[in-house]
Kinemage of the C-alpha trace (Angstrom):
@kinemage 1
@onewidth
@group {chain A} dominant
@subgroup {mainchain}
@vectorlist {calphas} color= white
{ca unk a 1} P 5.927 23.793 -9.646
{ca unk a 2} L 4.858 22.773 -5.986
{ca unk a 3} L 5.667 25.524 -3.361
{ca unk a 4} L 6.773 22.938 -0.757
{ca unk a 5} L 5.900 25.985 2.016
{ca unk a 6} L 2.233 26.079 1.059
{ca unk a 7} L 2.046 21.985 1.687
{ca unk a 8} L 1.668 22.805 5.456
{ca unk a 9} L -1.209 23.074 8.313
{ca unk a 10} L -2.187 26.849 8.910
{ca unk a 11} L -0.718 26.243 12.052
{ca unk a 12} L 2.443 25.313 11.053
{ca unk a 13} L 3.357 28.790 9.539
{ca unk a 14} L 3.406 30.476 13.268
{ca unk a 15} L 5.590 27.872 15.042
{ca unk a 16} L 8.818 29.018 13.804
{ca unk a 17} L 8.228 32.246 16.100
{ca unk a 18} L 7.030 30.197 18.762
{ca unk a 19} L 9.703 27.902 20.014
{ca unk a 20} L 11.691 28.811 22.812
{ca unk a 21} L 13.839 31.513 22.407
{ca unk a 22} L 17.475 30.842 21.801
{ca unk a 23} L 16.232 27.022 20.474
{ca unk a 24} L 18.565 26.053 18.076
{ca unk a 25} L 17.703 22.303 17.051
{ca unk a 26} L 14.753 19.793 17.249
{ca unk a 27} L 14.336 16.436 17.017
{ca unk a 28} L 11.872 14.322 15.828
{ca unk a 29} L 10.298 11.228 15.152
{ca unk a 30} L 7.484 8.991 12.953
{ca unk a 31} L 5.916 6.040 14.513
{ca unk a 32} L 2.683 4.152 14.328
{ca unk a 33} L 0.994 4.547 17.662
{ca unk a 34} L -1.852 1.854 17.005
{ca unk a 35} L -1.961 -1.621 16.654
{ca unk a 36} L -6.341 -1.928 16.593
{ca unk a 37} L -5.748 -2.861 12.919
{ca unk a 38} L -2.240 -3.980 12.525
{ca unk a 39} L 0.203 -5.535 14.505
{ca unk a 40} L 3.156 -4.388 11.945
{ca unk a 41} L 4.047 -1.450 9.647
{ca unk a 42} L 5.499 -2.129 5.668
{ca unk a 43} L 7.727 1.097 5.503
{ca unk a 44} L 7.384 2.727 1.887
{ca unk a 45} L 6.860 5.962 0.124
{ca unk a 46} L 9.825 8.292 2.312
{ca unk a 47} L 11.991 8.025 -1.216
{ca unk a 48} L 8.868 9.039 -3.467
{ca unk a 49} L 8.002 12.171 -1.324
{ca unk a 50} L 11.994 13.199 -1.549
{ca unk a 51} L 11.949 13.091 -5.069
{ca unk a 52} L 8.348 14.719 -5.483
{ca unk a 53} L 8.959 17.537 -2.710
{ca unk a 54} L 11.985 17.885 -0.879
{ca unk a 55} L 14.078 18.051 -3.493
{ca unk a 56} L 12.989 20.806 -5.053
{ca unk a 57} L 15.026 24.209 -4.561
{ca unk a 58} L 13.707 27.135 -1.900
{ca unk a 59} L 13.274 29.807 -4.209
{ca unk a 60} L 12.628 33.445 -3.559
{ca unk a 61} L 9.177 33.035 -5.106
{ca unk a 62} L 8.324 30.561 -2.864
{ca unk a 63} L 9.254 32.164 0.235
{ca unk a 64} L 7.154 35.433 -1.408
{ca unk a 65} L 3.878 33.343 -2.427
{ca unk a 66} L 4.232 31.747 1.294
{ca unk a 67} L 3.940 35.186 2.856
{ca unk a 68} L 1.307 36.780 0.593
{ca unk a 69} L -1.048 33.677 1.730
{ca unk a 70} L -0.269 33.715 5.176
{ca unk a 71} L -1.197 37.441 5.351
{ca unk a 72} L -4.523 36.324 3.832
{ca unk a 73} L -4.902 33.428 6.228
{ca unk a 74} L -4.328 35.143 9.655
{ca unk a 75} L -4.277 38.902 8.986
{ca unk a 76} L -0.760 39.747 9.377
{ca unk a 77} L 2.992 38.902 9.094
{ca unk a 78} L 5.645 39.492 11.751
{ca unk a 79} L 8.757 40.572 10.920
{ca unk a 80} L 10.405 37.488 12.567
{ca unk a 81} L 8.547 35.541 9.904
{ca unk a 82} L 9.201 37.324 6.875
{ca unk a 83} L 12.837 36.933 8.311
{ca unk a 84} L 12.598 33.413 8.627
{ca unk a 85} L 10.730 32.556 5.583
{ca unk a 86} L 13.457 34.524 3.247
{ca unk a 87} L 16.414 33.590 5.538
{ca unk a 88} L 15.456 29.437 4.103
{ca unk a 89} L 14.620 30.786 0.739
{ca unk a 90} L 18.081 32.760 0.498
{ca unk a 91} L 19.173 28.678 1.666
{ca unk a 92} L 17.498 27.497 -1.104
{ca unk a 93} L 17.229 24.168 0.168
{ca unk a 94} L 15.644 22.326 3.290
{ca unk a 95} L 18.396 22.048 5.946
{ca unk a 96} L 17.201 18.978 7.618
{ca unk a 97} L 18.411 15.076 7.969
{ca unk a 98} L 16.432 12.430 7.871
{ca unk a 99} L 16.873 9.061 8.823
{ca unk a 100} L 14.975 6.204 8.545
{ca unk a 101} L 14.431 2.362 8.021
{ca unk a 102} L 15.114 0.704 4.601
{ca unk a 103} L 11.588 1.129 2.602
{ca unk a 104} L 10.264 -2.243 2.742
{ca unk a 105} L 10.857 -3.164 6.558
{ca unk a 106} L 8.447 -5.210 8.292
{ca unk a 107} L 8.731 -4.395 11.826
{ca unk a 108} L 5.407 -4.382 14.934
{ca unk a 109} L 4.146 -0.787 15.389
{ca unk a 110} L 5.218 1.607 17.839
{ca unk a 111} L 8.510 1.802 16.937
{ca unk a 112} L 10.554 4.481 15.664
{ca unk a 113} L 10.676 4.546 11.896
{ca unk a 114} L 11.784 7.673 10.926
{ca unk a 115} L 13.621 10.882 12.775
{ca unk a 116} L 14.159 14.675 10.975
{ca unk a 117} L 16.767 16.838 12.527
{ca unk a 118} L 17.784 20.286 11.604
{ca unk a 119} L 21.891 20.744 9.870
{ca unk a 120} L 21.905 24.372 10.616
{ca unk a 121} L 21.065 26.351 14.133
{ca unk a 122} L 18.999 29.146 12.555
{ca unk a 123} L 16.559 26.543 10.958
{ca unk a 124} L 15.646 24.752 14.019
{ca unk a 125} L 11.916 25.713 13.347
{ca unk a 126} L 11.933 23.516 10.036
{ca unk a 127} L 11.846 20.269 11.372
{ca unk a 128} L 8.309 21.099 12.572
{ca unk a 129} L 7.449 22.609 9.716
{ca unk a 130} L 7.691 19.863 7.336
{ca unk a 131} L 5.751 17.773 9.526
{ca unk a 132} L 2.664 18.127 7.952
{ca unk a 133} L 3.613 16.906 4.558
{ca unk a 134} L 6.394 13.831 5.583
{ca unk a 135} L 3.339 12.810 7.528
{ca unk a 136} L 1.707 11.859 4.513
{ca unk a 137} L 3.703 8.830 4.744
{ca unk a 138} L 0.968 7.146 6.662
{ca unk a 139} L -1.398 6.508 3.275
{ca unk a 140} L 1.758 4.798 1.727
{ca unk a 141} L 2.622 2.725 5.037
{ca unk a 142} L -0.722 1.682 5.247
{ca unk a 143} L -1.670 0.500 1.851
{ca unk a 144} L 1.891 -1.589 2.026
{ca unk a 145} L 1.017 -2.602 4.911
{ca unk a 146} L -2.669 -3.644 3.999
{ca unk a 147} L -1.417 -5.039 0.709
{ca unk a 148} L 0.818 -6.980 2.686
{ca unk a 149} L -1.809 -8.524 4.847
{ca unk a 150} L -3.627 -10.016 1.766
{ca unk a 151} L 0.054 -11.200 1.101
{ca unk a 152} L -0.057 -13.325 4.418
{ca unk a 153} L -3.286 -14.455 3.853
{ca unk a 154} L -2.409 -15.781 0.664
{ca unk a 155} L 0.819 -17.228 1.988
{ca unk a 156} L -0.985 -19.022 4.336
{ca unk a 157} L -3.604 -20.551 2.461
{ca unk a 158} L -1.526 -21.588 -0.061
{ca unk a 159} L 0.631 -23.625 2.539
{ca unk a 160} L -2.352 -25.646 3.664
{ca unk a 161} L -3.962 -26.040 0.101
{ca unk a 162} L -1.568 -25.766 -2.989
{ca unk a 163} L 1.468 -27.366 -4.240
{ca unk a 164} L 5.198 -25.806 -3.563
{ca unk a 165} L 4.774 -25.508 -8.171
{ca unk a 166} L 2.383 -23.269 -7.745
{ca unk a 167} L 4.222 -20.323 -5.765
{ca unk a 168} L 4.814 -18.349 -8.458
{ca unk a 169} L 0.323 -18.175 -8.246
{ca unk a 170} L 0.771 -16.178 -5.349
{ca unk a 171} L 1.860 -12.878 -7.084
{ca unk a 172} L -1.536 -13.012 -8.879
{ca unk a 173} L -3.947 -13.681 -6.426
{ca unk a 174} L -4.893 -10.287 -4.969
{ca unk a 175} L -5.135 -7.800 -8.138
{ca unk a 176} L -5.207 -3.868 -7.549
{ca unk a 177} L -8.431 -2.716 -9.511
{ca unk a 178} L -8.080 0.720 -7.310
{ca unk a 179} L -7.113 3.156 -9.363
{ca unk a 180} L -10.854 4.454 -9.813
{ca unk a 181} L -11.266 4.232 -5.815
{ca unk a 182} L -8.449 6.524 -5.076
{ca unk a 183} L -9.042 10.326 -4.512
{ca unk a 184} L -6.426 11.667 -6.911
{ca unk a 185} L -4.128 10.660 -9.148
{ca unk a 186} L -1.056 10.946 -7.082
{ca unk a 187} L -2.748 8.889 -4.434
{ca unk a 188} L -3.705 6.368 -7.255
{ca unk a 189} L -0.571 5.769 -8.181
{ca unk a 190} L 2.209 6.047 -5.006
{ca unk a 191} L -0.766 3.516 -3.682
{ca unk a 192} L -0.316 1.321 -6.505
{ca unk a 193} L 3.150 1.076 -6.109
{ca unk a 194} L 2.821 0.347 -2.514
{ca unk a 195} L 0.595 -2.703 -3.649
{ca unk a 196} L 3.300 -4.064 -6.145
{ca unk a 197} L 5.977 -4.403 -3.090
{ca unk a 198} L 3.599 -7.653 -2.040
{ca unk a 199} L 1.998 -8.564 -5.491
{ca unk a 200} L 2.567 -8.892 -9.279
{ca unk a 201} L -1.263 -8.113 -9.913
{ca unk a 202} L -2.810 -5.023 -11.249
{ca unk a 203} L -4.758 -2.914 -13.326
{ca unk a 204} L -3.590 0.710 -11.945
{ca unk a 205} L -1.318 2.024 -14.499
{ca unk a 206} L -0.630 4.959 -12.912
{ca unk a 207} L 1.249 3.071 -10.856
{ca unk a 208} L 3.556 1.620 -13.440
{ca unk a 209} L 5.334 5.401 -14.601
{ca unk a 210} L 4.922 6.275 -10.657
{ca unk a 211} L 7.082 2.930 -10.134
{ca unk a 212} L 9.590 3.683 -13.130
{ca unk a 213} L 10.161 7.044 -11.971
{ca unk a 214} L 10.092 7.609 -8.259
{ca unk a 215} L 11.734 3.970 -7.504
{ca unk a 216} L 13.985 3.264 -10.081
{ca unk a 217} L 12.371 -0.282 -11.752
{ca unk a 218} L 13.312 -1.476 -14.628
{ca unk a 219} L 11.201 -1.705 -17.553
{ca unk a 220} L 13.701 -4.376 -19.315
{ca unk a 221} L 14.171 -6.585 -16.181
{ca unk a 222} L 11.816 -8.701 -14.551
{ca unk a 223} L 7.609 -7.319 -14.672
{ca unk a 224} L 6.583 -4.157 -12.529
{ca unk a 225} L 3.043 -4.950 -13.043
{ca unk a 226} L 1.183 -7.220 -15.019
{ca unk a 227} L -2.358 -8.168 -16.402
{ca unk a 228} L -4.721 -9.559 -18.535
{ca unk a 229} L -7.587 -8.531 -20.982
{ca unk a 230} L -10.708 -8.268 -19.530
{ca unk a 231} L -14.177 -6.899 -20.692
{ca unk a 232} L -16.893 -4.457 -18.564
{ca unk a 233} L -20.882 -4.830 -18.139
{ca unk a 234} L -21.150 -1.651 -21.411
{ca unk a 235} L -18.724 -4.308 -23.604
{ca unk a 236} L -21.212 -7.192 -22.283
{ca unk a 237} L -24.437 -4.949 -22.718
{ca unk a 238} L -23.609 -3.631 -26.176
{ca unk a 239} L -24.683 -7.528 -27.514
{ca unk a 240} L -27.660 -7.013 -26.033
{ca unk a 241} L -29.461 -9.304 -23.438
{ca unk a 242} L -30.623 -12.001 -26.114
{ca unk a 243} L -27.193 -12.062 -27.257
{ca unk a 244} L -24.981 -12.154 -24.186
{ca unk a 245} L -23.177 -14.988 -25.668
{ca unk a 246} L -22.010 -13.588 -28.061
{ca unk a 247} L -20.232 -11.207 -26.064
{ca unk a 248} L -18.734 -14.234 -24.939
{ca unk a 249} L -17.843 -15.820 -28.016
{ca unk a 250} L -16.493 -12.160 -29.502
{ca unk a 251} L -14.065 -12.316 -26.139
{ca unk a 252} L -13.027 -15.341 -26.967
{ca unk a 253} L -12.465 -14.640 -31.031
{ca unk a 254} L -10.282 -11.325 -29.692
{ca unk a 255} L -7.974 -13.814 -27.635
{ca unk a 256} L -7.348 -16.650 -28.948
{ca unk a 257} L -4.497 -17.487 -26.552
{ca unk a 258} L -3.384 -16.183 -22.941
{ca unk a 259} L -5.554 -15.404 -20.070
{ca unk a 260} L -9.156 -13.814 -20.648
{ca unk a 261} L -11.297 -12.202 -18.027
{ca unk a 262} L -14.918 -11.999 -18.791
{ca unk a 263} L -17.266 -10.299 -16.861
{ca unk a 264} L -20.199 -12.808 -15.933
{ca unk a 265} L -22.937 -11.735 -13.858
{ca unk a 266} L -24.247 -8.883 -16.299
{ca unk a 267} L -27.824 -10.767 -16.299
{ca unk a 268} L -27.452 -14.133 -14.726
{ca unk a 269} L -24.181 -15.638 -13.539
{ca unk a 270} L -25.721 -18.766 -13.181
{ca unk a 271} L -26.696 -19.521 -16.628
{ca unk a 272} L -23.400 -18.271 -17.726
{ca unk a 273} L -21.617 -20.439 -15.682
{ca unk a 274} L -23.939 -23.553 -16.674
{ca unk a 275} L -25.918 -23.107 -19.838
{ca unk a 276} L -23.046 -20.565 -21.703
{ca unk a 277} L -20.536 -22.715 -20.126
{ca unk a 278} L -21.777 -25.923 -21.682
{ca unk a 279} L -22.161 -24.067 -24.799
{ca unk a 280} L -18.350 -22.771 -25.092
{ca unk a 281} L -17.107 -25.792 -23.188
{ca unk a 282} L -15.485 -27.329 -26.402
{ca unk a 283} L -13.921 -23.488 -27.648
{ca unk a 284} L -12.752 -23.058 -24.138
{ca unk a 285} L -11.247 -26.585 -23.891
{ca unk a 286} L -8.832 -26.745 -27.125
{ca unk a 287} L -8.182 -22.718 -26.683
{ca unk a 288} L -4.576 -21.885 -25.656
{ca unk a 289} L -4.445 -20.220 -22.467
{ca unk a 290} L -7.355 -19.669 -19.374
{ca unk a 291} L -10.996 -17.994 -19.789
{ca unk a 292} L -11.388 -16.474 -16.284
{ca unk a 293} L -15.071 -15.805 -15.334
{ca unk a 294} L -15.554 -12.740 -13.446
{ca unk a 295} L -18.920 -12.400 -11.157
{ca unk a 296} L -19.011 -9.184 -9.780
{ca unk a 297} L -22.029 -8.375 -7.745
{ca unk a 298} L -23.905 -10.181 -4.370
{ca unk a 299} L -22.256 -11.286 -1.288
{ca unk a 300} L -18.774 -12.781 -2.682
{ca unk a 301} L -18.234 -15.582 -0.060
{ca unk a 302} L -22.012 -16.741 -1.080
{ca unk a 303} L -21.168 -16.180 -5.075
{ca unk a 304} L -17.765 -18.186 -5.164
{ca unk a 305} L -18.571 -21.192 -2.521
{ca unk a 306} L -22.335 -20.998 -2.446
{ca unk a 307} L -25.245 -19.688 -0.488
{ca unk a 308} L -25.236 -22.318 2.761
{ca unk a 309} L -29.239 -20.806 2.913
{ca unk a 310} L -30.336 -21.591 -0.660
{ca unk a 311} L -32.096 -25.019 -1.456
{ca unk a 312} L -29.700 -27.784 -0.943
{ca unk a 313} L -28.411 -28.594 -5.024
{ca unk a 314} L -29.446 -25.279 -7.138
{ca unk a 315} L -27.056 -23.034 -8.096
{ca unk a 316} L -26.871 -20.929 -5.781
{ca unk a 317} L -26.171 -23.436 -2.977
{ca unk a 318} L -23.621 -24.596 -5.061
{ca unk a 319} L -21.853 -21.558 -6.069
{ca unk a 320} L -19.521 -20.989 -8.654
{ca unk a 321} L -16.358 -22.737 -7.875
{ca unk a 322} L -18.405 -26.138 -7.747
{ca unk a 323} L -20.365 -24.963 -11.205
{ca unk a 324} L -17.067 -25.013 -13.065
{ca unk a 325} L -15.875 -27.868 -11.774
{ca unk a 326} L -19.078 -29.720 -12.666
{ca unk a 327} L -18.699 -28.593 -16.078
{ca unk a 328} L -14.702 -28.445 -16.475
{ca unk a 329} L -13.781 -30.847 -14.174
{ca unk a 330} L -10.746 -30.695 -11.358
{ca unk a 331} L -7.929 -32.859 -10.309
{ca unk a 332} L -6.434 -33.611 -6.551
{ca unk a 333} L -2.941 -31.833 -5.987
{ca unk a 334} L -0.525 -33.629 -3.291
{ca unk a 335} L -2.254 -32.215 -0.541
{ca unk a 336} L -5.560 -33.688 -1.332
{ca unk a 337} L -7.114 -30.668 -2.656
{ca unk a 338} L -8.980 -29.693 -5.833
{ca unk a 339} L -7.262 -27.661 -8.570
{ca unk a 340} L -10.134 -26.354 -11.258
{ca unk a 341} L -9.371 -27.584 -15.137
{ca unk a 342} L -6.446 -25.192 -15.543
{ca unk a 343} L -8.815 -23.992 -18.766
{ca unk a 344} L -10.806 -21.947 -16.804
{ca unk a 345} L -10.682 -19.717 -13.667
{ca unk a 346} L -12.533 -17.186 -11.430
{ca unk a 347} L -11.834 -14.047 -9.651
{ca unk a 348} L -14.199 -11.560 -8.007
{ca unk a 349} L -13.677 -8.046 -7.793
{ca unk a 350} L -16.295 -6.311 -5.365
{ca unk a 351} L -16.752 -5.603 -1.812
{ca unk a 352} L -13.945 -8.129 -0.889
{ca unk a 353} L -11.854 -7.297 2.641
{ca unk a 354} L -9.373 -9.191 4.556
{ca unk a 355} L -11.663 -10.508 7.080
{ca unk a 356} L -14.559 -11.940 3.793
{ca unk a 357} L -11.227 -12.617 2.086
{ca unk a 358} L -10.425 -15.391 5.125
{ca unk a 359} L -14.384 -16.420 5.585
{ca unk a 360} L -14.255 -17.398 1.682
{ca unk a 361} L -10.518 -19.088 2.016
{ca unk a 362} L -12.289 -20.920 4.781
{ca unk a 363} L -15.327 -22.064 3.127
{ca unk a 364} L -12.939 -23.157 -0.110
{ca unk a 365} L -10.526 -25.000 2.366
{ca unk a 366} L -13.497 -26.593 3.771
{ca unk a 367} L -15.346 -27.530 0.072
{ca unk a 368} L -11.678 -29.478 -0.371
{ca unk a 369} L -10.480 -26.623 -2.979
{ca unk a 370} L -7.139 -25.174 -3.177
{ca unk a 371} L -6.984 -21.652 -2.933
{ca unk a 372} L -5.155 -20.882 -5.944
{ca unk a 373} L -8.750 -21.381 -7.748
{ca unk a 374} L -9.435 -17.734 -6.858
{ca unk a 375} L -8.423 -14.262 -7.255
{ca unk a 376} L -9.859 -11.470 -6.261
{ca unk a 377} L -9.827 -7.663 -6.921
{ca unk a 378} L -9.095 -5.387 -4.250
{ca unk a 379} L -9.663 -1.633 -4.964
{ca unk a 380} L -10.924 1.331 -2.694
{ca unk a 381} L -10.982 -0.812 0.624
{ca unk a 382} L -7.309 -1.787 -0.057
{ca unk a 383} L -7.395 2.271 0.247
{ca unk a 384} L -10.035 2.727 2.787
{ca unk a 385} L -7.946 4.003 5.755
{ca unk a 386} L -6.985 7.094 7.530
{ca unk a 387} L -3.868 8.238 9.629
{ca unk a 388} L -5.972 6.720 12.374
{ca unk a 389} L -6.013 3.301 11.021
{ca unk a 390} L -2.210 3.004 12.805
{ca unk a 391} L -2.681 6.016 14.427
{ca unk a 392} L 0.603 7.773 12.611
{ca unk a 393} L 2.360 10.569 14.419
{ca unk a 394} L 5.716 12.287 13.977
{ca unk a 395} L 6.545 14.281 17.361
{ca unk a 396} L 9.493 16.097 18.762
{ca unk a 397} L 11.301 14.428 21.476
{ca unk a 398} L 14.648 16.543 22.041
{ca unk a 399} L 15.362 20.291 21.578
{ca unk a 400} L 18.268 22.272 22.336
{ca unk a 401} L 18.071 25.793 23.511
{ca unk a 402} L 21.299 27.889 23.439
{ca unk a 403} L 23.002 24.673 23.043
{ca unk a 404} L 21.467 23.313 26.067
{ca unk a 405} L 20.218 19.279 25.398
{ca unk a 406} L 16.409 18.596 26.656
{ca unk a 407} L 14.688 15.715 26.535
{ca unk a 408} L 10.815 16.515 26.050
{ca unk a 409} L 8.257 14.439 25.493
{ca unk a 410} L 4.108 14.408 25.292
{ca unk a 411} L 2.102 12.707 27.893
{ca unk a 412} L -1.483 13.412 28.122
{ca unk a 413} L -3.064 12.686 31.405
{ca unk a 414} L -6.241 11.737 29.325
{ca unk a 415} L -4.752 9.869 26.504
{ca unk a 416} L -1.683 7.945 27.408
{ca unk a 417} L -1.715 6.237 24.404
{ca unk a 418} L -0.778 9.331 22.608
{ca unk a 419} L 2.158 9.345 25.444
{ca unk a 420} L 5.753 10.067 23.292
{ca unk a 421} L 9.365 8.952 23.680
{ca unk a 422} L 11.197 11.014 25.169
{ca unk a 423} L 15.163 12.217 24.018
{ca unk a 424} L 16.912 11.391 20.996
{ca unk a 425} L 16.265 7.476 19.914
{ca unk a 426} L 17.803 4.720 18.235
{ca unk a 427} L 16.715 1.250 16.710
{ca unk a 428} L 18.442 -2.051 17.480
{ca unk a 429} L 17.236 -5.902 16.049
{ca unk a 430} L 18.198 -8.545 18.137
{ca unk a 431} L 17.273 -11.550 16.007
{ca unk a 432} L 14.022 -11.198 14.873
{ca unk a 433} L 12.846 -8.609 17.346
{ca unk a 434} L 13.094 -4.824 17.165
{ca unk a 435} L 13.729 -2.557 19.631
{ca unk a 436} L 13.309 1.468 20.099
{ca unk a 437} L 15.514 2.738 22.783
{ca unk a 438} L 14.748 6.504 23.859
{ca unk a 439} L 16.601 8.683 25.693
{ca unk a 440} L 20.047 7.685 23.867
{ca unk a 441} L 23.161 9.497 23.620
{ca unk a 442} L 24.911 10.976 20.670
{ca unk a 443} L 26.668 7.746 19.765
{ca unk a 444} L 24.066 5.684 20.232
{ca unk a 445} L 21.705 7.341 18.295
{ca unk a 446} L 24.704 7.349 15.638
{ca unk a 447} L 24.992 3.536 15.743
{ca unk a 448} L 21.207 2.630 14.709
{ca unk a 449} L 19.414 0.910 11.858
{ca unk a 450} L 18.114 4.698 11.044
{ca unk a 451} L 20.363 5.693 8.195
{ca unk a 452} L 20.868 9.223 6.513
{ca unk a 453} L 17.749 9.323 3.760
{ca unk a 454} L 18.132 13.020 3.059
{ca unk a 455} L 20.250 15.581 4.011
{ca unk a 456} L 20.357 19.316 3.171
{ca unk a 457} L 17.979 19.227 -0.184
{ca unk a 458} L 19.634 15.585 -1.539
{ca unk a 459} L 18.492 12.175 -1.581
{ca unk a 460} L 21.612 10.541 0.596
{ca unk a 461} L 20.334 6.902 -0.080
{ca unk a 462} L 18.501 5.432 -3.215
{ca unk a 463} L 16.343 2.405 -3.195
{ca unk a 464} L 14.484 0.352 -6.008
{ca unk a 465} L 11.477 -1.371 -6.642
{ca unk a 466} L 13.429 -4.627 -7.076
{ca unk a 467} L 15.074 -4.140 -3.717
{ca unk a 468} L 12.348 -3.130 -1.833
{ca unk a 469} L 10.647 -6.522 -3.153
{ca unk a 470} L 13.478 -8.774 -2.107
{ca unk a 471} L 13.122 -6.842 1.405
{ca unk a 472} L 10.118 -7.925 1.712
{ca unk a 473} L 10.081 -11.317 0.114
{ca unk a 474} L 13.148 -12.443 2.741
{ca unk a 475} L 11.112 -10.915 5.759
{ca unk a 476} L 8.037 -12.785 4.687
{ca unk a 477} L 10.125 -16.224 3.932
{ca unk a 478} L 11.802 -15.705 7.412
{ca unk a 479} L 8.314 -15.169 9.484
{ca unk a 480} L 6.697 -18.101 7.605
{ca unk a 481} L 9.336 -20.074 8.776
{ca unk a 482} L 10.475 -20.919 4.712
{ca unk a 483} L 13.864 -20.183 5.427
């Protein structure tokens, strides 16, 4: 069982003696302060950490196991504390509200997303207690968001380059291979789901339960996740280097039909992609389905769309997109762009980014090829980010003490970029544009696109997977201009 009071900053277990006395409510508020990475936060995660943590029942126990490590942390324990502490547990539950977007909204950063308020006056001090852990929300913002990124990028490129038929291509071309990057296996998976808001693509199946579970999608309705069969360099190896082919041909014996990845640059993706190539060219050819040739080491944009430095005509000036089109041939789509022998295929699953993801768009878009030839893997860097990356922070902007209303707010004379709201806030859309108004009134606050999430220990408002994807899908159709 997790003891939701232990999921806290040490100095979280003093502050409920600290506030002002008399204070009998607080008020706060999650935003993401920075926009040196993004420009625009993909909320997600808020209904995974309700059902994980906060709504789980305050039990004596708890409140008991809190205290006993708190003694051994900083010496001692007031009696105000142990007051506190088994005044909630005698509760049982957390009495606080939160409100906050729909999971799935696309709004610019530094608005309000989120606000936790206490239900009961003696509990004030739990608002900032639970800080800590609903400020974990940042790692599933930010992979969303990330994911979401590729999501434009794909959009994008697939405007300029590929056919309206081949839309549905677009779910597939960024594939989560993260589940070995990730630190745990929580992480792993509440990540992975946060990737299948933007894309159909992946091989994390952690994320699949985490998905069925936490947000409700339906294993008999439309696909959570999806992939193919694909082999490793030990799979490869185990043929030994005089019989790599056969590796090959053993792939290709397995599958017979569908979509194959095969792992390529083991020894020499070059002589796979000619001299094997030539060799399978006739299997590959009358075989049901697409062999998708994976190279997996070097600098991708050089791998895929050659090395601009090598000797004009080898291989590796060429690269491999133009290899298997030499060997499998292509054909022009409507907008003048080549489309590889839909036999065959490549993606590349190392050391790819957003910014090498555009170079190697670029270079394709420039070589006349559509950018539905590729796909790449995207797995630790989709998860390479910190609470810095858009500089999440949930702070307290409104207090009442003996009933009296103040408005506070953080301003630090050497970091006004860490300056707060100030009072209790709402959030208004006019069109397409959000807005965060501070120091609102009761009603106004009331009348905001922050809804009731939680509320004394119960999920108030439940979401799905398929929801959350529409969400998204209609924000992204409306920036584009699609709609």
């Amino acid at each position: 069982m997790n003891n939701i009071l232990l999921q806290t900053d040490v100095y979280k277990m003093g502050h409920m003696e600290q506030y002002a006395p008399g204070c009998n409510k607080v008020y706060s508020y999650l935003t993401a302060r920075s926009d040196k990475n993004f420009k625009e936060t993909v909320f997600f995660g808020l209904q995974y950490y309700i059902k994980q943590y906060l709504s789980e029942p305050i039990t004596k126990e708890m409140g008991e196991e809190f205290l006993t490590y708190r003694k051994l942390i900083l010496g001692s324990n007031s009696p105000e504390v142990e007051s506190k502490i088994r005044a909630l547990c005698a509760l049982g539950y957390l009495p606080i509200e939160i409100k906050a977007v729909e999971e799935g909204t696309i709004m610019p950063v530094q608005n309000v997303l989120m606000t936790i308020t206490n239900t009961h006056p003696d509990f004030y001090w739990v608002v900032g207690f639970m800080e800590s852990l609903l400020l974990k929300l940042w790692y599933t913002i930010t992979v969303a968001t990330c994911s979401h990124q590729y999501r434009k990028i794909v959009t994008r490129y697939f405007n300029e380059t590929d056919e309206v038929e081949m839309e549905g291509a677009k779910d597939f071309q960024v594939h989560d291979f993260g589940y070995r990057g990730d630190a745990s296996e929580e992480g792993a998976a509440i990540s992975g789901v946060a990737h299948l808001l933007s894309f159909l693509g992946s091989d994390n199946v952690p994320a699949l339960p985490c998905a069925v579970e936490y947000y409700n999608a339906d294993i008999n309705g439309a696909p959570i996740m999806l992939s193919v069969p694909a082999s490793e360099h030990s799979v490869m190896c185990s043929f030994g280097r005089e019989d790599e082919i056969g590796a090959f041909r053993h792939m290709l014996e397995l599958y017979p039909t569908g979509i194959v990845s095969i792992v390529s640059d083991t020894f020499d993706v070059y002589k796979v992609l000619t001299e094997f190539a030539e060799i399978l060219k006739e299997d590959i050819l009358k075989r049901e389905g697409k062999v998708v040739f994976r190279p997996d080491s070097g600098n991708p944009e050089y791998i895929i769309c050659g090395n601009p430095e090598a000797e004009p005509g080898t291989n590796e000036w060429k690269g491999a997109i133009r290899l298997l089109d030499e060997k499998f041939g292509s054909s022009l789509n409507s907008r003048g762009y080549k489309v590889l022998n839909p036999k065959v295929g490549l993606i590349y699953g190392d050391g790819m980014y957003l910014e090498r993801y555009i170079r190697t768009l670029d270079r394709l878009k420039e070589m006349g090829y559509a950018a539905s030839n590729l796909v790449i893997g995207v797995g630790g860097i989709l998860r390479n980010h910190s609470r810095d990356t858009l500089g999440f922070a949930i702070k307290a902007t409104y207090v009442e003490v003996n009933g009296e209303p103040r408005e506070i707010e953080k301003d630090p004379i050497t970091d006004h970029k860490k300056k707060s709201l100030k009072g209790m806030l709402c959030l208004k859309k006019e069109g397409n544009e959000y807005l965060t108004k501070d120091q609102c009134s009761a009603a106004e606050e009331a009348d905001s696109l922050l809804q009731v999430v939680y509320k004394d220990g119960k999920l108030m408002k439940e979401t799905n997977l398929a929801e959350i994807r529409e969400l998204v899908k209609a924000q992204e159709e409306v920036l584009t201009g699609q709609v």
